[in-house]
C-alpha positions in Angstrom: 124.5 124.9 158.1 123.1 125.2 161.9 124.7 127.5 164.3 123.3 126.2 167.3 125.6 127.4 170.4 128.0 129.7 168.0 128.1 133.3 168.4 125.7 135.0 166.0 126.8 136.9 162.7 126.2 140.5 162.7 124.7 142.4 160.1 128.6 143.2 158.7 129.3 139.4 158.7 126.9 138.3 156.6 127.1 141.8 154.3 130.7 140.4 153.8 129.4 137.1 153.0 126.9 138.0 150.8 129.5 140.4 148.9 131.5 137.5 148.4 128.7 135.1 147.1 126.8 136.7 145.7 128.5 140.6 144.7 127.8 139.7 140.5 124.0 138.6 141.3 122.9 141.2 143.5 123.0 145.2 143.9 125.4 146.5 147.0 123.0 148.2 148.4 120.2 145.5 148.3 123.1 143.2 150.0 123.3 145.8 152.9 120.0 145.6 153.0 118.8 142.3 153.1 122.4 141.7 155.9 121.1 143.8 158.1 117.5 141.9 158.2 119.3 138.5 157.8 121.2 139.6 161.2 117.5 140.1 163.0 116.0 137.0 161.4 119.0 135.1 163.3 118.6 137.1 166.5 114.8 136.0 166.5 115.6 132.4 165.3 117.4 132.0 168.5 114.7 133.7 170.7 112.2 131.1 169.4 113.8 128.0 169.3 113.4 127.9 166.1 115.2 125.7 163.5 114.3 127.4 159.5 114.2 125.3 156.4 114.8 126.7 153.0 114.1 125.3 149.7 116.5 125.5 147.0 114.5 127.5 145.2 114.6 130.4 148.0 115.9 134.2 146.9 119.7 134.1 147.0 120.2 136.6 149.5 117.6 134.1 152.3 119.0 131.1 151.1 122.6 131.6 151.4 122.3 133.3 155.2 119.5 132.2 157.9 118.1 128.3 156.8 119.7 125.8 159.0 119.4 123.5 156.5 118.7 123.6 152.8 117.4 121.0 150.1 114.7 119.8 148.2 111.3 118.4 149.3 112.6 115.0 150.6 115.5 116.3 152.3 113.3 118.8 154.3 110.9 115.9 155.7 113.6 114.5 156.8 114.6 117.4 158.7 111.3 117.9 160.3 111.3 114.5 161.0 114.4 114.7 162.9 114.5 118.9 164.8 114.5 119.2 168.5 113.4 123.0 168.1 110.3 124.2 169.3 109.2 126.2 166.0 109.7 125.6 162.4 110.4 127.8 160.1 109.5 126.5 156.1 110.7 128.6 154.1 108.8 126.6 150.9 105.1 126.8 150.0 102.3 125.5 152.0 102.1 121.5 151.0 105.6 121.7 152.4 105.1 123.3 155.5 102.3 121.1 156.0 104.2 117.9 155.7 106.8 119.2 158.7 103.0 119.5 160.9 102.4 115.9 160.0 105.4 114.7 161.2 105.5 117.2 164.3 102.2 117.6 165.4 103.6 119.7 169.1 105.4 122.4 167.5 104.8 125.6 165.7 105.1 125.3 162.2 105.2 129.0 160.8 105.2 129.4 156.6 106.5 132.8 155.7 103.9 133.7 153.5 99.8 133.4 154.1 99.1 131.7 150.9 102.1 129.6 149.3 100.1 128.1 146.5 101.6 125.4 144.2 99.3 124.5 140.7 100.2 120.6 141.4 98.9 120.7 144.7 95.9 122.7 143.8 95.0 120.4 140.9 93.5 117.8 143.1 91.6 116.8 145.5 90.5 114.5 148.3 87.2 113.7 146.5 89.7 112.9 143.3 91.7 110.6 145.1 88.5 108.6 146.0 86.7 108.9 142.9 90.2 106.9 141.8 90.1 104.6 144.4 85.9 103.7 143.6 87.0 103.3 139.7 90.9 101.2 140.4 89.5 99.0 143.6 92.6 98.0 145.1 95.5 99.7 143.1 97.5 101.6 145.5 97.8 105.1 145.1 101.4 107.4 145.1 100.8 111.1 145.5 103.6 113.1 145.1 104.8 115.5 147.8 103.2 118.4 145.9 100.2 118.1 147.2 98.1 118.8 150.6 97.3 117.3 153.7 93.7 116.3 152.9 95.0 114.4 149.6 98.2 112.8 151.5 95.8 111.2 153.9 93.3 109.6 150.9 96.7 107.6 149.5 99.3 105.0 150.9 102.4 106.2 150.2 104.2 109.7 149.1 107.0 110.4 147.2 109.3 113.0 145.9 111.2 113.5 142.8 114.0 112.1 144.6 112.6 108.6 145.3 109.2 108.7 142.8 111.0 105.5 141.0 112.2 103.8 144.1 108.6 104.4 145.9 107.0 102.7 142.7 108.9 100.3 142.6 108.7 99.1 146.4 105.4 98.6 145.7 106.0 95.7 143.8 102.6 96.1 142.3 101.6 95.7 138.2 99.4 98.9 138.5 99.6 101.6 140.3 98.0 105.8 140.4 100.5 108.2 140.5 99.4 112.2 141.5 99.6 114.5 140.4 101.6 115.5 138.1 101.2 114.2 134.5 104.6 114.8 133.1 106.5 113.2 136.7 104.4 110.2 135.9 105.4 110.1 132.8 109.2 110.3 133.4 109.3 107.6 136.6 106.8 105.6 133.5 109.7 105.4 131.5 112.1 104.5 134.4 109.9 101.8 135.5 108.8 100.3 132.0 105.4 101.4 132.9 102.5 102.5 129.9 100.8 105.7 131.5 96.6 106.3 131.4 95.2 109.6 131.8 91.9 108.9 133.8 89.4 112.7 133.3 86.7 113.2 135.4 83.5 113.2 134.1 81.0 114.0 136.7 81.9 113.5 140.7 82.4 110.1 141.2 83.0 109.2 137.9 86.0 108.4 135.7 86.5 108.0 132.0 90.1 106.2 131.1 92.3 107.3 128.2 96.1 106.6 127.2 98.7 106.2 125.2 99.0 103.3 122.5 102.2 101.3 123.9 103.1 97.4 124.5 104.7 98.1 127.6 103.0 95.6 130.0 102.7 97.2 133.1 100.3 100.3 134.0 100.6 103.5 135.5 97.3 105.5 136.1 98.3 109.3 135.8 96.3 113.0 136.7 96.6 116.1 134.2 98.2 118.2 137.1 101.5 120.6 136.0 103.6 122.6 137.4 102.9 125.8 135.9 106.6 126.7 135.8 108.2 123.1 134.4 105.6 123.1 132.0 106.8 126.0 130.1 110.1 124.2 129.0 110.1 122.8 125.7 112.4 121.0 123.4 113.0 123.7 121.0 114.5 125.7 124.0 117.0 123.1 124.4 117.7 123.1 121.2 118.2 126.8 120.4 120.5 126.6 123.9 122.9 123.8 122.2 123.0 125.6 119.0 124.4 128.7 120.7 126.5 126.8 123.2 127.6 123.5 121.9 129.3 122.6 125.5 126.5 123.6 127.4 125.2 121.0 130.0 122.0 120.5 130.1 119.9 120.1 133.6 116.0 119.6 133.4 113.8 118.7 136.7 111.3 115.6 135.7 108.8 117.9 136.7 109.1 119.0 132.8 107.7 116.9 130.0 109.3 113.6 128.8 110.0 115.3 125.6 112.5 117.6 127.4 114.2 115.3 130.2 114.9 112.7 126.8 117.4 115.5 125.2 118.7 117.3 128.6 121.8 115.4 129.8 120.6 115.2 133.3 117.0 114.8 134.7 116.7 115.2 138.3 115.5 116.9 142.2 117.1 119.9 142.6 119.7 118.6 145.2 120.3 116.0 142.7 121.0 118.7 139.7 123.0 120.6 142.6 125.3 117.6 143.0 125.6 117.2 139.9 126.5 120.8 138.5 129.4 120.6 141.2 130.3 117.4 140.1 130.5 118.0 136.4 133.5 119.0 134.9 131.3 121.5 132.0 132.0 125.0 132.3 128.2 126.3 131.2 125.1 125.0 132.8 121.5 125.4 131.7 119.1 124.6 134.6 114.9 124.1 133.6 113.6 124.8 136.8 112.7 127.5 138.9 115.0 130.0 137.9 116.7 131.6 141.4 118.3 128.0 142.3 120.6 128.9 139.3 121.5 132.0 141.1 121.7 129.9 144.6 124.4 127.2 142.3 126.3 130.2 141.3 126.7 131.4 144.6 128.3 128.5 145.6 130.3 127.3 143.1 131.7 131.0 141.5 134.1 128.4 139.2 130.7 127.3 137.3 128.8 129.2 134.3 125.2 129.6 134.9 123.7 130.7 131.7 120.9 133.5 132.4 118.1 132.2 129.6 115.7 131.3 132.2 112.8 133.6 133.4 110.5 131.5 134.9 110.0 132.4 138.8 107.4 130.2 140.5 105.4 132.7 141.9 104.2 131.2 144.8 108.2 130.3 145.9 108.5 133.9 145.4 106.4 135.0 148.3 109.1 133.5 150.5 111.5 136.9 151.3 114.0 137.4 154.5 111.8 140.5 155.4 108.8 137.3 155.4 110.6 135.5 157.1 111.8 138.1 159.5 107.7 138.7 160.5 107.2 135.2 160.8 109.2 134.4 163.9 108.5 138.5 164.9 104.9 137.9 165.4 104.9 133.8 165.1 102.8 134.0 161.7 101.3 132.4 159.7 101.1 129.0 161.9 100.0 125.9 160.0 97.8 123.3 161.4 96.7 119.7 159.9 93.6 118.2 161.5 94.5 115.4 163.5 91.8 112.9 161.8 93.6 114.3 159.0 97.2 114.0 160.5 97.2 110.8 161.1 96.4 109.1 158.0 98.5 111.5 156.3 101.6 110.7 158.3 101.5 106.7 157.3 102.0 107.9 153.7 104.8 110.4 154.6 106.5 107.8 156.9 106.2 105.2 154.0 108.1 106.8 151.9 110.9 108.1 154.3 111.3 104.5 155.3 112.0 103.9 151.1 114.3 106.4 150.8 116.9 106.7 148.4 118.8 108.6 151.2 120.6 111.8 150.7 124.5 111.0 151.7 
């Protein structure tokens, strides 16, 4: 948590830290390593009055030493929202680093990493949101955080998985688009009593309906965007899991399919499958998500079993690094900007939903 006005850790400091945390996850010598480069990152941090965000699904060794604050995608806004700093530091992808420039257009907002890709955000597009809007006139249109600036600023209201239900629901509203992601849509569907229609774009402009044969009155109008690492979770993993480990709790992000969240014993954000691992009294824990967080949980909470079946890395989270993040705030790179005519619109969706909430306590 932030440090502001404390003396800085040295390089030894945090090597003892990271010993302690994390000694089973990592190599010593990559813990000296990474310490000593933690140490400058907090030196340069303080330089550039700069506040640094990190997403739960950051490398252990970044995660658990320079972020002033940590969380998912909803928590972070909120952050941004809130900083006093003159530079911020997301350590996340590019959609989320985008969304702190919304909601600060005067600062520096620095990504780690040039690229910071994500498949949900790149699987649609502004001309998608108003090809949807031309063929649903007057259905209001959710996009989930996932997504960029340009697409943000074509809809009314955001969400995250935190608050998807809660946001679709404030809309009091009997149909309503949800993007991107197909299988989110389909798990906040079932939440909200909702029957889901895949629209598929035909030619620009134009779009074909489709769906699934269900009584449930009330509609939701969905995109075939994934996240290329939730997809890969299936049921028979779960199953081969509980075989092995009868007592095993099960933890699966609603960014997976609905066929998965139904037989995990939790779905949820990541801070919300965070809270719940420490909550739990289970000794083994099986998280579908991106597989460092698991390493992050273990870290702190050494009490709790973190079984090692899962090897999906999202690749673009993986381009986040301390020694990144170390020439970020070195030579103020790579600095994200958002078109005003852009910003603007963008920012009524993103204050929409942090006005719904649920908040984080």
């Amino acid at each position: 948590q932030p440090q502001w006005g404390l003396p800085l850790k040295t390089a030894q400091d945090i090597y003892r830290d990271l010993q302690s945390s994390l000694g089973d996850v990592l190599p010593d010598a990559e813990l000296f390593i990474k310490a000593e480069i933690a140490a400058e990152v907090l030196r340069l941090k303080v330089e550039r009055d700069a506040v640094i965000l990190g997403h739960n699904y950051m490398e252990p060794a970044l995660f658990h030493t320079v972020p002033d604050f940590q969380g998912d995608s909803l928590e972070l806004s909120r952050r941004a929202a809130e900083t006093d700093k003159s530079v911020i530091v997301f350590c996340g992808v590019r959609f989320m680093a985008e969304t702190a420039k919304i909601l600060n257009p005067t600062k520096t907002v620095l990504l780690p990493t040039e690229k910071g890709g994500c498949s949900l955000a790149e699987s649609i597009t502004a001309a998608d949101v108003r090809a949807l809007r031309e063929a649903y006139p007057g259905v209001p249109i959710v996009t989930y955080i996932n997504t960029y600036a340009d697409v943000k600023a074509e809809c009314d209201i955001c969400c995250t998985s935190s608050n998807a239900a809660a946001v679709v629901e404030s809309l009091k509203s009997d149909t309503v688009i949800f993007l991107p992601d197909e299988f989110l849509a389909r798990n906040v569907a079932r939440e909200t009593g909702r029957h889901v229609i895949v629209p598929s774009v035909l030619r620009k402009g134009t779009l074909a309906a489709g769906g699934d044969d269900t009584t449930v009155e009330h509609t939701m109008i969905a995109w075939k965007g994934r996240c290329e690492v939730h997809e890969l979770f299936t049921p028979a993993d779960i199953d081969v899991v509980r075989k092995q480990y009868p007592d095993v709790m099960i933890l699966a992000h609603p960014e997976c399919s609905p066929e998965v969240t139904a037989k995990a014993d939790f779905s949820g954000s990541t801070t919300a499958m965070i809270r719940a691992v420490e909550k739990s009294k289970a000794k083994r824990f099986l998280l579908l998500t991106e597989c460092s967080m698991g390493d992050n949980i273990v870290a702190a909470n050494p009490g709790k079993e973190m079984l090692r079946l899962c090897s999906h890395r999202c690749p673009h989270m993986h381009e986040i690094t301390l020694e990144q993040t170390r020439d970020s705030l070195k030579f103020m790179r790579w600095e994200i900007d958002v078109p005003e005519h852009i910003r603007v619109r963008a920012l009524r969706a993103v204050e929409r939903m942090l006005a719904v909430g649920p908040k984080i306590d």
